[in-house]
Each structure stands twice: as structure tokens, then as C-alpha cells.
C-alpha positions in Angstrom: -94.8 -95.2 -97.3 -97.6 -92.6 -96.8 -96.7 -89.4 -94.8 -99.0 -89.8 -91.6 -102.6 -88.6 -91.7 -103.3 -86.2 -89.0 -107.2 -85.7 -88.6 -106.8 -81.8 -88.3 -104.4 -79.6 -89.8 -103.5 -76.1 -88.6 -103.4 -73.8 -91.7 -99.5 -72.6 -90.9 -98.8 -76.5 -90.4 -99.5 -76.4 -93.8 -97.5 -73.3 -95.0 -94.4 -75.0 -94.0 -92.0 -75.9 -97.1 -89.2 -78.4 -96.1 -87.3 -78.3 -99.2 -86.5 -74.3 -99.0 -85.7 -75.2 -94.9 -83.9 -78.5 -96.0 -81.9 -76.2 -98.2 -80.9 -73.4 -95.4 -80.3 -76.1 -93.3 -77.0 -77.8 -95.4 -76.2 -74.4 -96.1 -75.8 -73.2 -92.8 -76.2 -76.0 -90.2 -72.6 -75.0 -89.2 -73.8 -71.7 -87.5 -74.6 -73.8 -84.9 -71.2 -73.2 -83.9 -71.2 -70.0 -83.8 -74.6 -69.4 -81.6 -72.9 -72.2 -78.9 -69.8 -69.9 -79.2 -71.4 -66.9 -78.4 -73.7 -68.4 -76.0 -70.4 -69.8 -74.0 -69.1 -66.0 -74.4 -72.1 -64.6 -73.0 -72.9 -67.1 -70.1 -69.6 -67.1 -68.6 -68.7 -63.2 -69.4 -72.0 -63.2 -67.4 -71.4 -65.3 -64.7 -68.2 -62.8 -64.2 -69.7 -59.3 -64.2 -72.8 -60.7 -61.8 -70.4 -61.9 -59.1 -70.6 -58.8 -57.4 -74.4 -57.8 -58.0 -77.2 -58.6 -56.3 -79.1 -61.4 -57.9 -82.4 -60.4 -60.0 -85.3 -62.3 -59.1 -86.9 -62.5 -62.4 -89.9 -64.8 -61.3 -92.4 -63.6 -63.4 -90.4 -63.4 -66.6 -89.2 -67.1 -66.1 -92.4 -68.2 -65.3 -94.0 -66.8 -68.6 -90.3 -68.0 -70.0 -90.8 -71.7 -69.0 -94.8 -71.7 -69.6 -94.3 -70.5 -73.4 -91.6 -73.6 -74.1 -93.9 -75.9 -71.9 -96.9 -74.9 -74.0 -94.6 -75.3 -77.4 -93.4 -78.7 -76.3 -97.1 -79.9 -75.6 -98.1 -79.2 -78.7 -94.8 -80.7 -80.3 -95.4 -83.7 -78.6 -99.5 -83.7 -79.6 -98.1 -83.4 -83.1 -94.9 -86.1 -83.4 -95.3 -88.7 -80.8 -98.3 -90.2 -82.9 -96.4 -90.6 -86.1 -93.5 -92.3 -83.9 -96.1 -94.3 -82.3 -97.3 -95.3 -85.3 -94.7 -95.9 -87.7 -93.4 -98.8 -85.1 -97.0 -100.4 -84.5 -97.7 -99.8 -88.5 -94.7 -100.7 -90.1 -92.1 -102.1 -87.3 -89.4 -100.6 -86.0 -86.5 -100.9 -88.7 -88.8 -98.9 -90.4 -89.1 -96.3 -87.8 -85.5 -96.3 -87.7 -84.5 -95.8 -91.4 -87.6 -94.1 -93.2 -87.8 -90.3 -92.7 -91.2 -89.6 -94.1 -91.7 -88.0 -90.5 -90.0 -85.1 -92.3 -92.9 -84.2 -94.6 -96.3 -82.7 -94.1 -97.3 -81.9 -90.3 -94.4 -83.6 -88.6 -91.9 -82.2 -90.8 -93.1 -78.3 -90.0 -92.8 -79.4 -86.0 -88.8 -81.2 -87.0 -88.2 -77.3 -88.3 -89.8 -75.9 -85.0 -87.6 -78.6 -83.0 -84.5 -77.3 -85.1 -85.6 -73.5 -84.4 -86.2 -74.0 -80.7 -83.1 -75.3 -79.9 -81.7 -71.6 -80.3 -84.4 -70.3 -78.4 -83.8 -72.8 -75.3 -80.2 -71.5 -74.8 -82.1 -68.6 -73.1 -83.0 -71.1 -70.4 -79.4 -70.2 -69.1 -79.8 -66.3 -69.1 -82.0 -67.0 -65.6 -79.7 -68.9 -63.7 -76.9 -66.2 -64.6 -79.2 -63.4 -63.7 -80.4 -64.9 -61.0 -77.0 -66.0 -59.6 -77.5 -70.0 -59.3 -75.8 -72.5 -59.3 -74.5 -73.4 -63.6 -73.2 -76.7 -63.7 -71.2 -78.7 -66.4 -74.5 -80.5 -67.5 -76.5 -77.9 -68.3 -74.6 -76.1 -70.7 -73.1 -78.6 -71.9 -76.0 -80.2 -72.9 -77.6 -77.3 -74.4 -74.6 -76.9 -77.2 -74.5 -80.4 -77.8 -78.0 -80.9 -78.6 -77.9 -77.5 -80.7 -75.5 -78.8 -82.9 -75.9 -82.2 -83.1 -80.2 -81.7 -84.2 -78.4 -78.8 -87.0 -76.1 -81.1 -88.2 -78.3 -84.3 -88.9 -81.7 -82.3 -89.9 -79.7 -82.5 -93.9 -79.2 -85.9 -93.4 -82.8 -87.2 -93.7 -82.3 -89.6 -90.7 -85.0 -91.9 -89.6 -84.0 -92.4 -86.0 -84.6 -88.3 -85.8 -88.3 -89.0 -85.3 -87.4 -91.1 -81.7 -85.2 -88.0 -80.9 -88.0 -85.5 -81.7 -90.8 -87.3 -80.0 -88.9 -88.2 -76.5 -87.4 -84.6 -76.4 -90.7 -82.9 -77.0 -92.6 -85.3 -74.5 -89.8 -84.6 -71.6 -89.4 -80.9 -72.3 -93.6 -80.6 -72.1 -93.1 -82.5 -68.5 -89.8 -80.5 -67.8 -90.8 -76.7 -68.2 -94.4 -76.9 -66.9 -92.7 -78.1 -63.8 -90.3 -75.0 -63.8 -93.3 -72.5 -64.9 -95.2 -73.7 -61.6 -91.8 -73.1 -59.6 -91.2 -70.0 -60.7 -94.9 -69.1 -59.5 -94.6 -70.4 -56.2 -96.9 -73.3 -56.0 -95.8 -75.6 -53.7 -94.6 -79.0 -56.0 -93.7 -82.1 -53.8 -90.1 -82.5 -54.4 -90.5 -86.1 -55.7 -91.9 -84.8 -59.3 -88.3 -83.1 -59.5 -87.1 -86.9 -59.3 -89.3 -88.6 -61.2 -88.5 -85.5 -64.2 -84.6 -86.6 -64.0 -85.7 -90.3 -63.8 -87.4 -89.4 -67.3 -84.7 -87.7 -68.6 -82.3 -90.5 -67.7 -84.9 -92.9 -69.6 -84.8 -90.9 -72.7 -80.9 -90.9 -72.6 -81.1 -94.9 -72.6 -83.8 -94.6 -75.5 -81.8 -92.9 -77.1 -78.7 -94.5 -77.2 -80.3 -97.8 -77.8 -82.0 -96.4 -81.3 -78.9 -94.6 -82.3 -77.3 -98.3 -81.2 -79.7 -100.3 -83.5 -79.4 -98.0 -86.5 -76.0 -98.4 -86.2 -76.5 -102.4 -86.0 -79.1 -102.2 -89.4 -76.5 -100.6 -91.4 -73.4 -103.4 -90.7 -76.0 -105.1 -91.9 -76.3 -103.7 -94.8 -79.8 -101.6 -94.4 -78.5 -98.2 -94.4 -80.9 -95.7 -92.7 -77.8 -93.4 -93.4 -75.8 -92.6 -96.0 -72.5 -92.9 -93.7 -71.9 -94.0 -90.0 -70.8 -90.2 -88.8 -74.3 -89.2 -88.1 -75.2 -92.6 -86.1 -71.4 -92.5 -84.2 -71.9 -89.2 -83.0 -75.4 -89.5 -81.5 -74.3 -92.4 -79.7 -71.3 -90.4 -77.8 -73.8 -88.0 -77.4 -76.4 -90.0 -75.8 -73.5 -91.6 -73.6 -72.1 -88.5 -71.9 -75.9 -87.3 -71.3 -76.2 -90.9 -69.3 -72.7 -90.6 -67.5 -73.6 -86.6 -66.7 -77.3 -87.4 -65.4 -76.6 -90.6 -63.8 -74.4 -88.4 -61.5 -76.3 -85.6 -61.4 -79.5 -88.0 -60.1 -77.2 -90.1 -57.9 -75.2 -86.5 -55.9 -78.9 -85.4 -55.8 -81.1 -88.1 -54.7 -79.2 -90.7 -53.4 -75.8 -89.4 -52.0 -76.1 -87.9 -48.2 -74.8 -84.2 -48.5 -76.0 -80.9 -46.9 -78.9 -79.5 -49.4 -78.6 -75.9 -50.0 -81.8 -74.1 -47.8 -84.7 -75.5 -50.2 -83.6 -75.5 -53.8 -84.1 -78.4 -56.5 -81.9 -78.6 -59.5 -83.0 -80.9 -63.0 -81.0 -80.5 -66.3 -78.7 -78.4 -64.4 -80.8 -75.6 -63.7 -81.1 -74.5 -59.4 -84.4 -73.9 -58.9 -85.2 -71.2 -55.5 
């Protein structure tokens, strides 16, 4: 099948060269590790030495911060979500599933950028310790996860990657505009924080159910991957990111409990 035809091509879209990343990538796909290790380390040692310190308020930095990623995920999602959209309505969904053509050409240069930014997002957690709020299981958790699991199966030529790619990118666009107009003061109505976690709970779903179906081709025989690891993993993966938002939505927009003065949390981050 064709790698997808975008009608304009940005001249470093084209400079990228997936082989030589491809080939870093099974070569060192294990330092994820070591960056969630030290990003534990650091986070908590933080936590530790700010618990007597007055909190830094750090507004303008994580409203330029959340902007940059918002603006990064935009044009992630501009640049996957067609190919997604069309490799199901072109081709069908087994297809979309098993075929990883979405790796080449302008895709493939925004899967390395999705691979890259997942380092880059751990600083997300740097605010909440500087700024002394509240860091809950959630949130860290699922940064390392992610991290890991998107290092580990980028060798592995997976299909399904595309569904993972295209969702993530479309929430995170949603996710940290939201925080960079926060973090500047506008006044949000304090449903969008809602219907942000409603759409991360959908894309948990999502993704369970693809990582389900692959899993369901290959009994059958069709094997969009080489071995079942890959496909077992993301589902426990997708699970405990339902199980951990499910609660997180239900304790903060359903159960009755004192709120704290006026702050919002989504994906485990306390907005003031």
C-alpha cells in the first residue's frame, strides 16, 4: 500500500530518515528506563526538599511551557490523524491495524517526534513540584508508562501505533491549550476541565479496544505482530489508564467532597 499523500510537505518533514531512527531506536529503546528512573529520582527528591519552601509561581513559564506542547500536538494531530482516518475509510480497519506504512514519509517523521516528545513531557511534572501541588499516582504514573511503552514498540513496526499516535496527539492538542490558558488567567468554565478527562477516558477505551482487536487478528492467524508481547502489554496498559481515570473523573466530578479553594486537576496535574 502507498505511503499517504499529503498535499504539502514541510522541507524538514522531509529530512527525516526512519531507518537511521529505526536503528537508534532497537538499540537504545531501553533508556527509557533510565530517564523514568531518573525522573522518579528527581520528582520525589523534589517533592522532599520543597516541603519546606514557599511555592514558586511559575505562571509565565508554564504558560509558554503548555502553549509550546499544545502548539506541537496541533500540528501532530494536522499531520497523523488524516492518514488514520484514511487508512480505515481507504483500506478497512484490519488494515489500519496491521500495516505500518504510517511509519514512512510525513507520518513517520511526526511517530519520531511522538517518540522524542515523550521525554520532553516528563517536564510537565517539574511545575507541580515547584509549584507545590497536589502529584498524584496517575500522573506519574502515566508519564513512565507511556514513555516506555511508545520506546519499546516504535522497533516493532506495529500497525495499531498509528490509532495510538493519532488519539494521543488530538487529546494532548485539547489538553495543553487548556492548561496554557490557565496558566494565563483567563477565566475557563470548569466544565471544559470535564469534558478534557471525558476525552481522555474515551481514548483509554479506544485504545484498549484496537490493542484488543489486534490481539483477536493474530489468534486468527493475521499477525500485525511478530509476537503477542507488544499487543499484551498495551492492553494492561490501556486498562490501568481506564481503572486510574475512571476514578480520578468519578472522586472529581461525581463524588460529593470539599473542593480545595478553586483548583481543577486533569491527568493528575492541580491546576491554581
Amino acid at each position: 500500500m502507498a505511503v499517504y499523500n499529503h498535499s504539502f510537505v514541510f522541507e524538514f518533514e522531509q529530512q527525516y530518515d526512519r531507518v537511521s531512527f529505526r536503528e537508534y531506536m532497537q538499540r537504545h529503546w531501553r533508556d527509557s528506563f533510565i530517564y523514568s528512573a531518573v525522573y522518579v529520582l528527581v520528582v520525589f527528591s523534589g517533592k522532599k526538599w520543597m516541603e519546606n519552601r514557599p511555592r514558586y509561581e511559575l505562571r509565565p513559564y508554564l504558560a509558554l511551557w503548555s502553549a509550546l506542547l499544545g502548539v506541537f500536538s496541533i500540528f501532530g494531530a494536522v499531520r497523523t490523524v488524516p492518514e488514520l482516518v484514511s487508512s480505515v475509510r481507504d483500506y478497512g480497519m484490519e488494515y489500519s491495524l496491521c500495516n505500518p506504512v504510517y511509519l514512512e514519509g510525513v507520518t513517520g517523521f511526526w511517530c519520531c517526534m511522538f517518540a522524542v516528545s515523550k521525554v520532553y513531557e516528563l517536564g510537565d511534572t517539574i511545575f507541580i513540584v515547584l509549584r507545590k501541588q497536589q502529584l498524584i499516582f496517575l500522573h506519574w504514573y502515566h508519564h513512565i508508562t507511556v514513555l516506555i511503552y511508545v520506546w519499546y514498540m516504535y522497533p516493532a513496526n506495529l500497525g495499531f501505533g498509528r490509532w495510538f499516535m493519532g488519539m494521543n496527539y488530538t487529546v494532548h492538542s485539547i489538553m495543553y491549550t487548556y492548561y496554557a490558558v490557565r496558566a494565563m488567567k483567563f477565566q475557563v468554565p470548569k466544565f471544559v476541565s470535564m469534558i478534557i478527562t471525558i476525552l481522555q477516558l474515551s481514548q483509554m477505551i479506544a485504545g484498549f479496544v484496537v490493542t484488543y482487536m489486534t490481539y483477536l487478528l493474530n489468534l486468527k492467524g493475521i499477525k500485525c505482530s511478530l509476537n503477542d508481547q507488544p499487543i499484551k502489554y498495551g492492553m494492561i496498559m490501556y486498562g490501568t489508564y481506564f481503572i486510574l481515570f475512571a476514578h480520578f473523573f468519578y472522586s472529581t466530578y461525581i463524588a460529593e467532597k470539599p473542593r480545595l479553594h478553586t483548583s481543577e486537576i486533569t491527568d493528575g496535574k492541580k491546576m491554581s
